[in-house]
C-alpha positions in Angstrom: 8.8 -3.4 16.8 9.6 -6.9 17.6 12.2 -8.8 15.2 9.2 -11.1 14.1 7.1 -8.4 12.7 10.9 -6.8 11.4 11.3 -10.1 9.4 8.0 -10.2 8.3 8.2 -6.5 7.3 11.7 -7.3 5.7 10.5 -10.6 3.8 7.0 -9.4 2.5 8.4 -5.7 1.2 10.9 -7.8 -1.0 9.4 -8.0 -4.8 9.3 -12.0 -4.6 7.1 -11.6 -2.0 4.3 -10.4 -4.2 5.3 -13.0 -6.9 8.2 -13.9 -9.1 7.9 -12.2 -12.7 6.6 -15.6 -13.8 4.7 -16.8 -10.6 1.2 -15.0 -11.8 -1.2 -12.7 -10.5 -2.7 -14.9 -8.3 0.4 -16.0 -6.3 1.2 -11.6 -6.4 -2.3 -11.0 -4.8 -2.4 -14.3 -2.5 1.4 -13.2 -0.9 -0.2 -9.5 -0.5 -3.2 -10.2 1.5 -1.4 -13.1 3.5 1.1 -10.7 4.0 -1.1 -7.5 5.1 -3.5 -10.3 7.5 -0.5 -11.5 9.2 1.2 -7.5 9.8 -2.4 -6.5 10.4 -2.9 -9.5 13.2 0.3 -8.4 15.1 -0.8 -4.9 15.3 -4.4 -5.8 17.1 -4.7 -2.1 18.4 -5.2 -1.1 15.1 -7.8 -3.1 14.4 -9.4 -2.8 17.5 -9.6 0.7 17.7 -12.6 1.3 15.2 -14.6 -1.5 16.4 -14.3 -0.2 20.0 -15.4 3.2 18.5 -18.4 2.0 17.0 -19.7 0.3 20.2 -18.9 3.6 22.5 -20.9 5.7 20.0 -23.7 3.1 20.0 -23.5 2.5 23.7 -23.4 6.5 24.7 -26.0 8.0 22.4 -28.8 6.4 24.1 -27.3 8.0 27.6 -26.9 11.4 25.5 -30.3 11.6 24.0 -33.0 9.5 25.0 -33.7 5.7 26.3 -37.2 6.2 24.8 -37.1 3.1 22.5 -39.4 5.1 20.1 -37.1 7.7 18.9 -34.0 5.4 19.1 -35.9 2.9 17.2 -36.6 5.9 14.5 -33.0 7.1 14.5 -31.2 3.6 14.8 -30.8 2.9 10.8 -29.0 6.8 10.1 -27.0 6.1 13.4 -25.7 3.0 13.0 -24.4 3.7 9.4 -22.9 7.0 10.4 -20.9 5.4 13.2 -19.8 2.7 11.1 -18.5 5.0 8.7 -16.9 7.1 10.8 -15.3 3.6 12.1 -13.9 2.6 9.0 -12.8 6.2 8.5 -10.4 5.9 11.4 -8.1 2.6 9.9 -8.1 4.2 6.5 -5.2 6.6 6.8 -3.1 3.7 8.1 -4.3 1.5 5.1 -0.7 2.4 3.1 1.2 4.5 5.4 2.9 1.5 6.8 3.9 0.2 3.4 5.0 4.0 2.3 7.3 4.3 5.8 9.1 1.2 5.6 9.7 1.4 1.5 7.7 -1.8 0.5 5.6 0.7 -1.2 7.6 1.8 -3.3 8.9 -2.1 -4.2 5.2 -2.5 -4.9 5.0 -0.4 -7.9 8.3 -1.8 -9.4 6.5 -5.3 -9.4 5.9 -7.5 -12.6 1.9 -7.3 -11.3 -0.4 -4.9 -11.9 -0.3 -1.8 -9.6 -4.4 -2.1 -9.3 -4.7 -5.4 -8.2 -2.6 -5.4 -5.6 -3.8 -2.3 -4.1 -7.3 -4.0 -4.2 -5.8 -7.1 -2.3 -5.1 -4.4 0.3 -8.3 -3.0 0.6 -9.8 -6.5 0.7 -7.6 -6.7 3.9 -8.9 -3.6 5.1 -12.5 -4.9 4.9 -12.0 -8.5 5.9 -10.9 -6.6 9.2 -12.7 -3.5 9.6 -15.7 -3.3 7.4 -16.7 -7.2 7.6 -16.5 -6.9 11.7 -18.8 -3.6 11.8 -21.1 -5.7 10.0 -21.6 -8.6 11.9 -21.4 -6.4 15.4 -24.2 -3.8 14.0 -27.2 -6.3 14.6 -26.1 -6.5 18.3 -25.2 -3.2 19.4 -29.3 -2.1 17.2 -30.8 -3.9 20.2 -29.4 -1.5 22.2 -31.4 1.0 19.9 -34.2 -0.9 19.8 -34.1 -1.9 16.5 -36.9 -4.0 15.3 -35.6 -7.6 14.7 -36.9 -8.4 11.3 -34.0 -5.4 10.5 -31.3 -7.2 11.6 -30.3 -9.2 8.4 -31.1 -6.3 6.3 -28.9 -4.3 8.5 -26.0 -7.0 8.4 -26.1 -6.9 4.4 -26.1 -3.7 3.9 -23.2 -2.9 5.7 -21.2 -5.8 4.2 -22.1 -4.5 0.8 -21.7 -0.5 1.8 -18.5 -1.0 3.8 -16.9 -2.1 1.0 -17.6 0.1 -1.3 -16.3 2.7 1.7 -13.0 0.7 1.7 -12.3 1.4 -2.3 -13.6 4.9 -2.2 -11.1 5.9 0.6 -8.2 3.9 -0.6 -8.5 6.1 -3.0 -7.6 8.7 -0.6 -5.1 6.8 1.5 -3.3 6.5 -1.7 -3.4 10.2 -2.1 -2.2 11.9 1.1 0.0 8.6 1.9 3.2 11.2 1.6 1.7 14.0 3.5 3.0 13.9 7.4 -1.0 14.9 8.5 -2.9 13.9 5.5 -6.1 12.7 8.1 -7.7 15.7 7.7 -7.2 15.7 4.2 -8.7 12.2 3.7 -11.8 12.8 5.1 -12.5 15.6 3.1 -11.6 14.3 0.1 -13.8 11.1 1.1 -16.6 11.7 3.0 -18.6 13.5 0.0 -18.5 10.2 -2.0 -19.5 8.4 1.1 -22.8 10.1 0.9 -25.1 8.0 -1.4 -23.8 5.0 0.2 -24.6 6.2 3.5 -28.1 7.4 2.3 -29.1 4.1 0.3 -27.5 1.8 3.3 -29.4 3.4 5.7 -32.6 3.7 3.7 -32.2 -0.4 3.5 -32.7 -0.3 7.2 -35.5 2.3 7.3 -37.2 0.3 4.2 -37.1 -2.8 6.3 -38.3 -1.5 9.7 -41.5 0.3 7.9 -41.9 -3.3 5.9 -41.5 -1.6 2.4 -39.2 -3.8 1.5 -35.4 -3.6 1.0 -34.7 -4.8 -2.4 -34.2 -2.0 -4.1 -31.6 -0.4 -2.0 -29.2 -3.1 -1.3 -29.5 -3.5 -5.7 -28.1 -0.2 -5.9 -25.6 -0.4 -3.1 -24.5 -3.7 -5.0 -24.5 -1.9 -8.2 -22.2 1.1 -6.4 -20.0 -1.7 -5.1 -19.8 -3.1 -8.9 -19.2 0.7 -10.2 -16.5 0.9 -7.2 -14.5 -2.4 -8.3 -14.6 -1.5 -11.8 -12.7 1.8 -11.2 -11.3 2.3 -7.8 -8.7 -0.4 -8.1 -7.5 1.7 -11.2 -7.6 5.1 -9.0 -5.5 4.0 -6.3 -2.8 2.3 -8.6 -3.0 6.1 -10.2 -2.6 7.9 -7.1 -0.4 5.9 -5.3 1.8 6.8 -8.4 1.3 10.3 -7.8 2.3 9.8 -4.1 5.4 8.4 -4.7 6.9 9.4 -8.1 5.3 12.8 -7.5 
């Protein structure tokens, strides 16, 4: 690790880092996402690795199964929401592990702020550079599919909206097996069972928009299971982050 990213490590895990008892909880969560973007940003491989994951799965499966723009057009909307999720799946077992090595973590739960809102300025971090990105690549890697282009917008939406919701459901996790030497494995079972009804509702958009049946009603419940998920996730991970450390 360069001395940069040592001081920035040093300066950020401090508790005035993520406010002064009387600076607010804006100024707490503002200095914990500036801090996560800039450690995040030195540490490109990272964040690189589950984009480049999602556009090898996209980019192979046509080679593995079929350039027949027929069936890839009829499996596109299930196969480009399971190879996001799988995507974000990768970055989320690093999502608190740094903070939990270097002891930050720990000056995190002694601050004046709530536990549960600066775990969720974390996870916005996560999205902003995981979940946001699959979004906006997905409409460009479905013309490989052959996705119809009146899907496209439908597509990008619902994988803003589903990604996050996937980004508070497996902070949740993170937070979890953040002590456990190989808690991967862990994670994604404890995860990928809640990920279902966002898969299946995100991907329905996409089928609902190809067939022309309109989308409406699926991106209203995967914004209502993003509402459900801000309520009560934030709370979660603040919980089991406690549990991780304290024991």
């Amino acid at each position: 690790m360069s001395k940069a990213d040592s001081s920035v490590q040093r300066d950020a895990a401090h508790p005035a880092a993520v406010g002064e008892p009387g600076g607010g909880l804006a100024v707490a969560v503002w200095a914990t996402l500036k801090r996560d973007l800039t450690l995040m940003l030195r540490r490109r491989g990272e964040v690189l690795n589950p984009l480049v994951f999602f556009a090898l799965v996209i980019t192979l499966f046509p080679i593995g199964i079929s350039p027949d723009p027929e069936l890839l057009a009829t499996i596109a909307p299930g196969l480009l929401w399971v190879a996001a999720l799988l995507a974000a799946l990768l970055s989320l077992d690093s999502l608190f592990r740094g903070d939990y090595d270097d002891g930050s973590l720990e000056q995190l739960l002694l601050a004046p702020q709530p536990l549960a809102m600066l775990g969720l300025a974390k996870v916005a971090v996560h999205w902003l550079l995981t979940g946001l990105p699959l979004a906006l690549m997905a409409p460009v890697l479905g013309i490989m599919l052959a996705l119809p282009a009146g899907s496209y917008l439908i597509l990008a939406i619902s994988l803003a909206l589903g990604s996050a919701s996937l980004s508070l459901i497996g902070a949740i996790g993170a937070a979890l097996t953040v002590g456990l030497s190989r808690g991967g494995v862990l994670l994604s079972l404890l995860v990928l069972p809640l990920y279902i009804p966002v898969l299946i509702f995100g991907a329905g958009a996409v089928q609902a928009a190809i067939l022309g049946d309109g989308a409406a009603a699926h991106l209203a419940i995967l914004g209502a299971l993003l509402a459900l998920a801000l309520m009560l996730a934030p709370w979660a991970i603040a919980a089991s982050l406690r549990i991780s450390i304290n024991g």
